[in-house]
Each structure stands twice: as C-alpha cells, then as structure tokens.
C-alpha positions in Angstrom: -39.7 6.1 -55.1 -39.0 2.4 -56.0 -36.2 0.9 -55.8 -34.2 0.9 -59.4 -31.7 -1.8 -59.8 -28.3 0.5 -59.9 -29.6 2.9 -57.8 -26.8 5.8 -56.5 -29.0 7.7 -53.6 -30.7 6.9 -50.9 -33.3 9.2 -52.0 -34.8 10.9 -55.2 -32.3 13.9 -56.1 -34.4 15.2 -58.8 -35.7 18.3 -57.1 -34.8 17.8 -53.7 -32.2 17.3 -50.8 -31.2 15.7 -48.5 -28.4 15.4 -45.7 -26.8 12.1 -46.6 -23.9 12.0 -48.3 -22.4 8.3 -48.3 -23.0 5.8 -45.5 -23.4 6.4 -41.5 -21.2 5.9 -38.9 -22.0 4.8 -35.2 -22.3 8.3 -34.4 -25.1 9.1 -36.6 -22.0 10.9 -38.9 -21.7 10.7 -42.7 -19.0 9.5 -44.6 -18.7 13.2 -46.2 -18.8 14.8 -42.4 -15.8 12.8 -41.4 -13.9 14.0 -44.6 -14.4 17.5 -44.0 -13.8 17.0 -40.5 -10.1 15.2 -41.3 -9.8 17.3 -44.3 -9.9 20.4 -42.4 -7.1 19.6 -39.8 -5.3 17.9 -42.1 -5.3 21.2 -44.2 -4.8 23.4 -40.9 -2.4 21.5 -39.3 -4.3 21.3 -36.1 -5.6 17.6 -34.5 -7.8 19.8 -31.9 -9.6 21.7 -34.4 -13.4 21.5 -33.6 -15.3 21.2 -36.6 -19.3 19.8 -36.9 -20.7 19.4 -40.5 -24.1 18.3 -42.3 -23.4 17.7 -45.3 -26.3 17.6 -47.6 -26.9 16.4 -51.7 -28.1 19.0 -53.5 -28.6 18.6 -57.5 -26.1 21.1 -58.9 -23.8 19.8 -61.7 -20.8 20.5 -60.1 -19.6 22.4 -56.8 -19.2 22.9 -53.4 -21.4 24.4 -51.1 -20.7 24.9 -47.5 -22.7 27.3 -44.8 -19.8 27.6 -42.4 -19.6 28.6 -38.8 -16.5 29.7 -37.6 -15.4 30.7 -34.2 -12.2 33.2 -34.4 -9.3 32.4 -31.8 -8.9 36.4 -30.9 -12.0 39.1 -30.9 -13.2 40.2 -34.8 -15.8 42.4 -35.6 -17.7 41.4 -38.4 -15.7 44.7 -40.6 -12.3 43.4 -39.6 -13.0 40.0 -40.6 -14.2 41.4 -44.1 -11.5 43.4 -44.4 -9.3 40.2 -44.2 -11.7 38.1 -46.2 -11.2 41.0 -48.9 -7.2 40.4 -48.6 -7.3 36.5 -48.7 -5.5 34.9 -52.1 -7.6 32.7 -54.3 -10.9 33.7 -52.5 -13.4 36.5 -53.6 -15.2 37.7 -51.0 -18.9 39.5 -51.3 -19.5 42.2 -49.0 -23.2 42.8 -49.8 -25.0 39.7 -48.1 -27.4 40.1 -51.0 -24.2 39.3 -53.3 -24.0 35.8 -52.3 -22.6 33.1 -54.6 -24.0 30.3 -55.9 -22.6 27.4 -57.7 -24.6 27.7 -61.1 -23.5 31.7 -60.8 -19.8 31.7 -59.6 -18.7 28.6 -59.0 -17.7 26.2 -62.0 -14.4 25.8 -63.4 -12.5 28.0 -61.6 -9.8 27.9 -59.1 -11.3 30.4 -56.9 -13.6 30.3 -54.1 -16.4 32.5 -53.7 -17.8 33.5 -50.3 -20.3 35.8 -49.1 -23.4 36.4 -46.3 -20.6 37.3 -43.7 -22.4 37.8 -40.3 -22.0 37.0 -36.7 -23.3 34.5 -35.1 -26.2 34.6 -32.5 -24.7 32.0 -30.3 -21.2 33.4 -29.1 -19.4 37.3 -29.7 -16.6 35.1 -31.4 -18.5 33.2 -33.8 -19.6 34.5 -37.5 -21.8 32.3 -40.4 -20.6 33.2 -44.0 -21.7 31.2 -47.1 -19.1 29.3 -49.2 -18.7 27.9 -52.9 -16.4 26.2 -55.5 -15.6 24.2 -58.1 -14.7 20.9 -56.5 -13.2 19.8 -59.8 -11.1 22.6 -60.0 -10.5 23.9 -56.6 -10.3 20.3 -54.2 -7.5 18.4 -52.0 -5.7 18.1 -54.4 -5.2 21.5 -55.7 -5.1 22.4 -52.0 -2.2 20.8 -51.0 -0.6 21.7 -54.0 -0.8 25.4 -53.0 -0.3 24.8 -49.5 3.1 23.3 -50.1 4.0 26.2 -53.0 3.6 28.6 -49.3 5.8 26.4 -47.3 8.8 26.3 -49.9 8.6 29.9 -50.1 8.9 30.6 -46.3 
C-alpha cells in the first residue's frame, strides 16, 4: 500500500488484521498491551497480576474483542466456572461454544459484556480460554470504575 499523507495504520485495515495497536515498546509490546496489562491490575487491585496480551486491529465499527486465558487461583472445572460465569452481573455468558459472540452480533451499544467458547486450557489443569466482547463506547474504564466504586460504597 502506498503511503497516504494522513495515514492512521501501519497497515491496510480494509479486509485484514493485524497485531499492532499503537506504537512499540523496547520489549516488542504495544501501546494497547501495556493498557490492558495496567488496566487490569488497576481494575483488580493486584500489582502481581500476570497478564500477556496481543492485541490486534480488526475492522469492526465498534467493540472489544478479547480471547482471554485465564488461570484460576483455586481448582475449577470447566461446569463450575460456567456456573459462576452464568451468575456474574453485567455479563452474559454463552454455554454452547457454538453460541459465541461477536461484536457486529451482540456487542454494540450496550453495557453488557458477552462471553462464550469457555474451555480449559491444554497447557495447565488451572487454566481455561473463553472468548470476550463489548461495546467499548458503552462498557470501557470509565463505566468500569464507575461500577466498581457503586460496589465499594455498598460494602
């Protein structure tokens, strides 16, 4: 593609991906890895939190899309982690892995977040994938902390 003065990607979107989002650290990190990564213990309270991200541009017109792999602190099996998934506020969980969201489907303006393709993991008895999306005009930081501090001031 040739270079177009004002250009906003490093590559052609139309019809593609790629896993850039922003600029790149020293590490070989993007700018939208680091904000999940600070995001997330910021939101959970936890410095020590582990968390590794790719995040990649995909041409939707809005949303979040995250594949997510989790490791649980205590033993789950993937039925008690639905069940709790099932239970969670402001998420809607699908059981059926063939009930997946998507963003053009499920996710746009709306506060809640849609997950689905719950499974464990191949690479530890603690660890589970499961497929995420929102509206990240509707549902962001913002919003989050919002909520988050409505569940503190009702403890």
């Amino acid at each position: 593609m040739p270079d177009l003065p004002g250009r906003k990607f490093p590559r052609r979107i139309a019809f593609n991906l790629f896993p850039q989002v922003g600029g790149f650290d020293a590490d070989g990190n993007s700018v939208e890895e680091n904000k999940v990564e600070a995001e997330l213990k910021k939101i959970w309270g936890d410095a020590r939190l582990k968390i590794s991200s790719t995040a990649v541009r995909v041409p939707v017109l809005r949303g979040h899309s995250l594949a997510v792999w989790a490791r649980t602190a205590r033993p789950f099996t993937p039925a008690a982690l639905k069940k709790e998934l099932l239970r969670t506020p402001g998420l809607k969980f699908s059981a059926k892995p063939e009930d997946y969201p998507s963003p053009l489907d499920h996710g746009q303006r709306t506060e809640i977040v849609y997950a689905g393709r719950l499974r464990r993991a191949k690479t530890a008895p603690d660890e589970f994938q499961l497929w995420i999306v929102s509206d990240n005009l509707y549902k962001g930081a913002a919003l989050n902390s919002v909520q988050i501090a409505e569940l503190i001031a009702k403890l």
